[in-house]
Legacy VTK file of the C-alpha trace (Angstrom):
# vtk DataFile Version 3.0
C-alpha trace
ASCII
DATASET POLYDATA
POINTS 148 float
-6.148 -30.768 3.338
-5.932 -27.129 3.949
-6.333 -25.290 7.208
-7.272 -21.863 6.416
-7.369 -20.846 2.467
-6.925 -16.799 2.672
-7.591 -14.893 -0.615
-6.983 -11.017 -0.447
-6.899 -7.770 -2.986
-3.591 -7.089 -3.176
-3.228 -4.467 -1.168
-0.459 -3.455 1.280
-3.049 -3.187 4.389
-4.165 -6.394 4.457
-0.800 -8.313 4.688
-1.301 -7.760 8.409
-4.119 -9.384 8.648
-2.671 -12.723 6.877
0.568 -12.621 9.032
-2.414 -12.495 12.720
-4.089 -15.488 10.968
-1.374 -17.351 10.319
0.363 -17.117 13.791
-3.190 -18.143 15.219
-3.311 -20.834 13.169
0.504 -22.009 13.385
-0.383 -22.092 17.876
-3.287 -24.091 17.298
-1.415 -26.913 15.343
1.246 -27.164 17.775
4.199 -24.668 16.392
6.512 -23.746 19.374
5.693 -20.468 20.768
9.265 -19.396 20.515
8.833 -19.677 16.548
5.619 -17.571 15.917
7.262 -14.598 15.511
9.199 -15.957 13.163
6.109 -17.551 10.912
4.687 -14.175 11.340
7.556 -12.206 9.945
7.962 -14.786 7.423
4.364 -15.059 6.333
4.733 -11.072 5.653
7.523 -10.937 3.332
6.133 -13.579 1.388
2.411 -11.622 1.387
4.171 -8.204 0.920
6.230 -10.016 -1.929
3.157 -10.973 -3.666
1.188 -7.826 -3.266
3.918 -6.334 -4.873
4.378 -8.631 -8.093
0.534 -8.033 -8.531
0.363 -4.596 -8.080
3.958 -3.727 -10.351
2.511 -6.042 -12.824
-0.768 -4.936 -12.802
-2.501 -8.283 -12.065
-5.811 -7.832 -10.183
-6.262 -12.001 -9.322
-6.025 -12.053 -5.259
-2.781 -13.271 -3.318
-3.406 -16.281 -2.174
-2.555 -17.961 1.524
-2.922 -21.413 2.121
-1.837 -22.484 5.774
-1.977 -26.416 6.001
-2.060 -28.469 9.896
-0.454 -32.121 8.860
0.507 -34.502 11.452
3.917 -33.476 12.554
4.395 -30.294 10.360
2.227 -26.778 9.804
2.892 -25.733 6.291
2.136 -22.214 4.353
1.961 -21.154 1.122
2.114 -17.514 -0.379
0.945 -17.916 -4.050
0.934 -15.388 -6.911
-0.346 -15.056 -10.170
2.767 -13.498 -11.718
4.206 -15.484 -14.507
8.025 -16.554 -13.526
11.221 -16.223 -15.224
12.090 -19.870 -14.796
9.140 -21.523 -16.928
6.303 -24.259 -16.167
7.360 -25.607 -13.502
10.606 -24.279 -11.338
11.126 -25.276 -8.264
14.464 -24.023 -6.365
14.287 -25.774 -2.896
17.193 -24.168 -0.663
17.206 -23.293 3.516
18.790 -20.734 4.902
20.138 -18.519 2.245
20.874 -21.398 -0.454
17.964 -20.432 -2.903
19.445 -18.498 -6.109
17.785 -15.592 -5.911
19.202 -14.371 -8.761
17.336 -16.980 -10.718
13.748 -16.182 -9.964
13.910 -12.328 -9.436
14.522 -9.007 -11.267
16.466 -8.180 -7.850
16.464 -4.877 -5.659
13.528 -5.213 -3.043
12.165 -8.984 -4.497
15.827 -10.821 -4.003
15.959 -9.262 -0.364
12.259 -10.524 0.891
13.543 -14.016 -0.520
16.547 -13.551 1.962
14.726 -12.712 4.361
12.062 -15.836 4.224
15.520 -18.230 3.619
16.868 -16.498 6.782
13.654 -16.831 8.872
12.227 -20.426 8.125
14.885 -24.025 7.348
12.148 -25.342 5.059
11.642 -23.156 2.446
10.582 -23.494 -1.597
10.190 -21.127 -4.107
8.509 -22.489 -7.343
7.887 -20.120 -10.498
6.300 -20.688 -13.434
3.938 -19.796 -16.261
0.620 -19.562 -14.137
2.163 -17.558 -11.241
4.431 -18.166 -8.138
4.486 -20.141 -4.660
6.511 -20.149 -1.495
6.114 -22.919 0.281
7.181 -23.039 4.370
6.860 -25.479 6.959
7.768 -26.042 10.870
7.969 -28.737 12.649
4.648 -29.039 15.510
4.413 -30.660 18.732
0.763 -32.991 19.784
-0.603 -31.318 22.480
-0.711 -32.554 25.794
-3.313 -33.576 28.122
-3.832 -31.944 30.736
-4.685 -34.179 33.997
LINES 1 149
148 0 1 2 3 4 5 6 7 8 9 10 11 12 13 14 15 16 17 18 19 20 21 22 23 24 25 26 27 28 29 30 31 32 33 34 35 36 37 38 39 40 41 42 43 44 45 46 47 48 49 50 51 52 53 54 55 56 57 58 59 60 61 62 63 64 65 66 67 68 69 70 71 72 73 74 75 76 77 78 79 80 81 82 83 84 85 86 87 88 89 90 91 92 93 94 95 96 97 98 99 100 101 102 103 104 105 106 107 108 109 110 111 112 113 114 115 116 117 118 119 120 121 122 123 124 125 126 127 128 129 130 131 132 133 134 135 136 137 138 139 140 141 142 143 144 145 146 147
């Protein structure tokens, strides 16, 4: 069951806003502190990706941001309504720089917010296909603790 469900114009400005909520979100499920930095950069490529799929291919649906609290894991997911290269369906699952880039993207400034994300968070998938795009992310959380 989803979190937060964010839904914005895509617009460059309000990427910012998406990467705050999702770093107050990730603390309040239990992400390590050391790691928000890291779901905030990560959370911004894969915003600023999608703002600019919609805007180069002149889709005016909003970018979609779904950040999920499950028991032991906070998940995101960046969605876009840009029809993929790879067809109903196409997943690539990869961490840390084993997604084929090469695969889902035209290149240039896409490919290197991909590698980016990869670089940033272990669990990371990029699906594609006919109705649009998702990036899925997740971290590991920690139950709070009671305080005495």
């Amino acid at each position: 069951m989803p979190t937060v469900e964010l839904r914005f114009s895509a617009q460059p400005e309000h990427v910012r806003t998406a990467r705050l909520v999702a770093a107050a979100v990730a603390r309040r499920a239990g992400v390590d502190e050391a790691v928000l930095d890291e779901v905030r950069l990560a959370v911004g490529e894969a915003c600023s990706r999608a703002v600019g799929l919609h805007r180069s291919h002149g889709v005016d649906a909003p970018v979609r941001v779904v950040l999920t609290e499950e028991e032991k894991s906070f998940s995101i997911e960046v969605g876009d309504e840009v029809p993929g290269p790879g067809g109903p369906g196409t997943v690539v699952p990869g961490a840390r720089g084993s997604v084929p880039y090469e695969e889902l993207d035209d290149g240039g400034e896409d490919e290197m917010g991909l590698a980016v994300i990869s670089g940033l968070v272990d669990d990371v998938e990029v699906s594609s296909g006919e109705s649009g795009g998702v990036i899925r992310m997740s971290w590991p959380t920690t139950p709070a603790t009671m305080l005495p």
